[in-house]
C-alpha positions in Angstrom: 86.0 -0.8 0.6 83.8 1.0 -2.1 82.3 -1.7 -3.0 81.8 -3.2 -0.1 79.8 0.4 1.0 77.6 -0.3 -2.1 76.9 -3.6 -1.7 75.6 -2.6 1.9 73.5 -0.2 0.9 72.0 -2.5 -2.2 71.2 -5.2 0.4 69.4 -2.7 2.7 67.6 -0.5 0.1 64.2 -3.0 0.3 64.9 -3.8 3.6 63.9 -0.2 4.8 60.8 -0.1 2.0 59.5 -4.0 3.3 58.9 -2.8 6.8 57.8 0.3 7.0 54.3 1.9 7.7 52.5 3.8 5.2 50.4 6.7 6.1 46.8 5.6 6.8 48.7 2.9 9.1 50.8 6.1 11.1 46.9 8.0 11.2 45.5 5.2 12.4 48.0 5.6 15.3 47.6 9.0 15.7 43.3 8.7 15.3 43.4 5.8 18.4 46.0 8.4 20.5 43.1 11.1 19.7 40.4 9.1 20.9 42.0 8.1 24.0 42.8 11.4 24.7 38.8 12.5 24.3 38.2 9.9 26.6 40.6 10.7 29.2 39.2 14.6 28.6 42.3 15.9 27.5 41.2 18.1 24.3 43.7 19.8 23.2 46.0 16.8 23.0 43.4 15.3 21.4 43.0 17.8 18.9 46.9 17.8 18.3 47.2 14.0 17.2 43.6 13.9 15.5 45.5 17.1 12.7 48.1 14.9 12.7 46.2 12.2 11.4 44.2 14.2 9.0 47.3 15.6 7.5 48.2 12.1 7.1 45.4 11.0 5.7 44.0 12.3 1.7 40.6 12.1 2.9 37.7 11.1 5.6 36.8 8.1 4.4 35.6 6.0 7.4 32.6 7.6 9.4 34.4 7.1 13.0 37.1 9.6 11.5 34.4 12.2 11.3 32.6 11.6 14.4 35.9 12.1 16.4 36.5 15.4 14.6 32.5 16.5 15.5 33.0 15.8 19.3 36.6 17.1 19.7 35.6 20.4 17.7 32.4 20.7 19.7 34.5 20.8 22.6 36.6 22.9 21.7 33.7 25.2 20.7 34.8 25.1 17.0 31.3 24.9 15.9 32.0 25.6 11.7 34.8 22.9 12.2 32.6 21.0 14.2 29.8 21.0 11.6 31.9 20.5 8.3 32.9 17.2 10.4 29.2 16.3 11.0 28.5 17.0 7.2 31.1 14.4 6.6 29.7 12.2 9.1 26.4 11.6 7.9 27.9 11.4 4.5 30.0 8.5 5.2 27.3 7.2 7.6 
């Protein structure tokens, strides 16, 4: 019987590692959730899943990222957060 445990968890050891999602995969999630969200003006949700994805991610890498952290910020009247985003914006731009 203990082998037969081990043996099961041997097989499925690189099963679990072949399909799951890495981070910048999960944020990617999270940023498309935050944009709808902007879009369907519901802010503060979109705030929630757009730190989710930042604390996700290591960096802004991609412009769009930035730009989506300017207007939901702006919004929110956050206007130091708003602007560190639109320093990174034109950065990546």
């Amino acid at each position: 019987m203990k082998k037969l445990i081990i043996l099961f968890f041997i097989v499925l050891s690189p099963c679990s590692t072949l399909f799951s999602q890495s981070n910048s995969e999960i944020s990617g999630v999270y940023l498309s959730k935050a944009e709808k969200n902007y879009k369907n003006l519901e802010i503060d949700q979109a705030l929630i899943n757009f730190n989710k994805a930042i604390a996700l991610k290591d960096t802004i890498n991609d412009a769009h990222t930035a730009r989506l952290g300017v207007l939901i910020y702006y919004e929110l009247q956050e206007y130091e957060k708003a602007f560190y985003y639109a320093k990174r914006y034109f950065i990546l731009e």
